[in-house]
PAGU-236839 format. One line per 4 residues: their letters; for each residue x, y, z of C-alpha. Coordinates in nm, 2 decimals. Each point is the difference from the previous one (the first is absolute). Layout:
! PAGU-236839
a) X:Y:Z ~ ...;
***
This chain:
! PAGU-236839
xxxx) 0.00:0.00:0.00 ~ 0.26:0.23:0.09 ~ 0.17:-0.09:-0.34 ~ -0.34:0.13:-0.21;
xxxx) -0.02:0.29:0.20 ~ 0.35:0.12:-0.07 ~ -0.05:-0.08:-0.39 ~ -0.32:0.15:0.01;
xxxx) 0.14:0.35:0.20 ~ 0.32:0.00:-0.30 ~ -0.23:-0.04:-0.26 ~ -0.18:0.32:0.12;
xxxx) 0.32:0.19:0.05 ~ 0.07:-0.08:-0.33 ~ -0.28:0.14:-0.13 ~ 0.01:0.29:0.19;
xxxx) 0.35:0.08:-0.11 ~ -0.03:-0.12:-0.36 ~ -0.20:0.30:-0.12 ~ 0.20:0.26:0.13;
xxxx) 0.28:-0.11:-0.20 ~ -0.19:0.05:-0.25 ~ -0.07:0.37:0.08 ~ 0.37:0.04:0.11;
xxxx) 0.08:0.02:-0.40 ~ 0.00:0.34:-0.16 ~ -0.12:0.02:-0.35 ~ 0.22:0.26:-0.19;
xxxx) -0.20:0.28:-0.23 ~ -0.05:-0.07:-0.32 ~ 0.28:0.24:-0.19 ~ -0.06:0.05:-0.38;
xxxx) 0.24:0.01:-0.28 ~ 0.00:0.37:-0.05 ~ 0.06:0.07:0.40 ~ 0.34:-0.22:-0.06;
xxxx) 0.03:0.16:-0.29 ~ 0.01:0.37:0.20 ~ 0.19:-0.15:0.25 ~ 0.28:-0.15:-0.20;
xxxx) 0.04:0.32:-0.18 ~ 0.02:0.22:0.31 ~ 0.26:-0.27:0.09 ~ 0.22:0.11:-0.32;
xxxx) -0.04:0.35:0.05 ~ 0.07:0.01:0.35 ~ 0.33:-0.25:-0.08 ~ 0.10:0.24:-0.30;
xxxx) -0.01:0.30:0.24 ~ 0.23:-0.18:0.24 ~ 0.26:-0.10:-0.26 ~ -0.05:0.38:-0.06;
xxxx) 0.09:0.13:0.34 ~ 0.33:-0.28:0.03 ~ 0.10:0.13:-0.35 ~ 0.01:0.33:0.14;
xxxx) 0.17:-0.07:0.34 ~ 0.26:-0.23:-0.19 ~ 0.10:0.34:-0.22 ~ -0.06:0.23:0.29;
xxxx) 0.28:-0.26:0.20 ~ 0.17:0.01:-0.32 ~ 0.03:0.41:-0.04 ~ 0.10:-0.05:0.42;
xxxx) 0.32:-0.23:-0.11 ~ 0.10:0.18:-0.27 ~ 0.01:0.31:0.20 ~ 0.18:-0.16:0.30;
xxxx) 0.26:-0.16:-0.24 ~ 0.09:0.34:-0.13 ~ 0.06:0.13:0.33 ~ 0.21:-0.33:0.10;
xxxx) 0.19:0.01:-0.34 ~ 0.12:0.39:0.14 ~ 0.05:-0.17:0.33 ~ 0.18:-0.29:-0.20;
xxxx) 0.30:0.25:-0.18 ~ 0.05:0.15:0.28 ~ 0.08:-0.25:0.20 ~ 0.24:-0.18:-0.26;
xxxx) 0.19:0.38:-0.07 ~ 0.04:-0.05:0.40 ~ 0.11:-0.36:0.02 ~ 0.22:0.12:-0.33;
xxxx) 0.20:0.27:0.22 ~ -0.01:-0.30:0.33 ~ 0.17:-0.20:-0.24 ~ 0.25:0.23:-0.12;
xxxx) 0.09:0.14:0.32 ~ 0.05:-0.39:0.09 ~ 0.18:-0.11:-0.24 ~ 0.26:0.35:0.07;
xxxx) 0.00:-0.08:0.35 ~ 0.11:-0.41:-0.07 ~ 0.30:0.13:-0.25 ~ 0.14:0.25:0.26;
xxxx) -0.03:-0.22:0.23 ~ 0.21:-0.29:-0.21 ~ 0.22:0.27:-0.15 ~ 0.09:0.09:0.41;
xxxx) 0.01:-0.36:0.04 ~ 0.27:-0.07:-0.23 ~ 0.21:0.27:0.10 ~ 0.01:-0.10:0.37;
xxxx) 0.10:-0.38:-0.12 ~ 0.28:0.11:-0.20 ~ 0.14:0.26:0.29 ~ -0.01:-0.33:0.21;
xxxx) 0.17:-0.20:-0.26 ~ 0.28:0.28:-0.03 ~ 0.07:-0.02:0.37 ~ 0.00:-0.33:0.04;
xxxx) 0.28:-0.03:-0.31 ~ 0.19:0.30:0.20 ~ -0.01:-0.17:0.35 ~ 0.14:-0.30:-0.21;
xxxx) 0.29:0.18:-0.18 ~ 0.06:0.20:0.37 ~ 0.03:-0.35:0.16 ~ 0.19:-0.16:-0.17;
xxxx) 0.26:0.29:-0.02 ~ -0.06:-0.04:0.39 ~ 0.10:-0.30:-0.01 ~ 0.34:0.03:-0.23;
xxxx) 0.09:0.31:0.21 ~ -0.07:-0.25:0.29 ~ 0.25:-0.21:-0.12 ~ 0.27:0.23:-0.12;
xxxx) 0.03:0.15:0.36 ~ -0.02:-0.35:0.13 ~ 0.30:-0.04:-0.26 ~ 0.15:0.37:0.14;
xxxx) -0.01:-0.13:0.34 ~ 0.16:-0.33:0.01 ~ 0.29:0.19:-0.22 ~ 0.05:0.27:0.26;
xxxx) 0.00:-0.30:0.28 ~ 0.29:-0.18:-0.21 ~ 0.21:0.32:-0.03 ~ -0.05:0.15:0.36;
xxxx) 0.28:-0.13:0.22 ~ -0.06:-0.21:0.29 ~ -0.12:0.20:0.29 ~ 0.31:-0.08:0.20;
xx) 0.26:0.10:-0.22 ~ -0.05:0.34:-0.04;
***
């Protein structure tokens, strides 16, 4: 009994809920050919005027460029006559510096070559008075004869 009963209360849900799903579906209004028509056409128009207005921006962006590139390109010489005088001044400041360079190594190479030549005359005037002395010490007497 309890089974009949529960059939019998879906059954009547069922049919309570059916026709409202029914009703839940909305029936679109009929449209005819020449409202489509109107509308596709205020579709072009309205797309040609926006490929209007972005032809317009893309030469106004243009006109923009072109007058910012002319003010870079003055901007531009400028700053390659500067780097032109850094790169002089540079390239005077390396050959000083090399031409100063080379006359300090050959000053050090000239006095090393003198202190050679002045040593080894040291050294022979070394010897000759080692040579002096040892002749004066034969000749002198012995220091009791005198």
């Amino acid at each position: 009994m309890k089974m009949k009963l529960t059939v019998a209360f879906l059954g009547l849900l069922t049919l309570f809920f059916l026709p409202s799903l029914a009703v839940a579906v909305e029936v679109a209004p009929h449209i005819t050919d020449r409202e489509i028509i109107e509308r596709l056409t205020r579709l072009e128009e309205g797309q040609q005027n926006l490929e209007k207005r972005i032809d317009d921006l893309r030469s106004e962006m243009n006109g923009r460029f072109s007058e910012v590139n002319g003010r870079f390109s003055d901007l531009r010489s400028e700053m390659n006559s500067r780097f032109d005088t850094l790169q002089w001044m540079m390239s005077l400041f390396i050959t000083i510096s090399l031409v100063i360079l080379g006359f300090v190594l050959r000053m050090q190479w000239q006095m090393q070559k003198r202190q050679a030549h002045v040593e080894t005359a040291l050294e022979t005037q070394k010897d000759e008075l080692a040579f002096l002395k040892g002749l004066i010490q034969k000749l002198l007497p012995p220091k009791g004869v005198l």
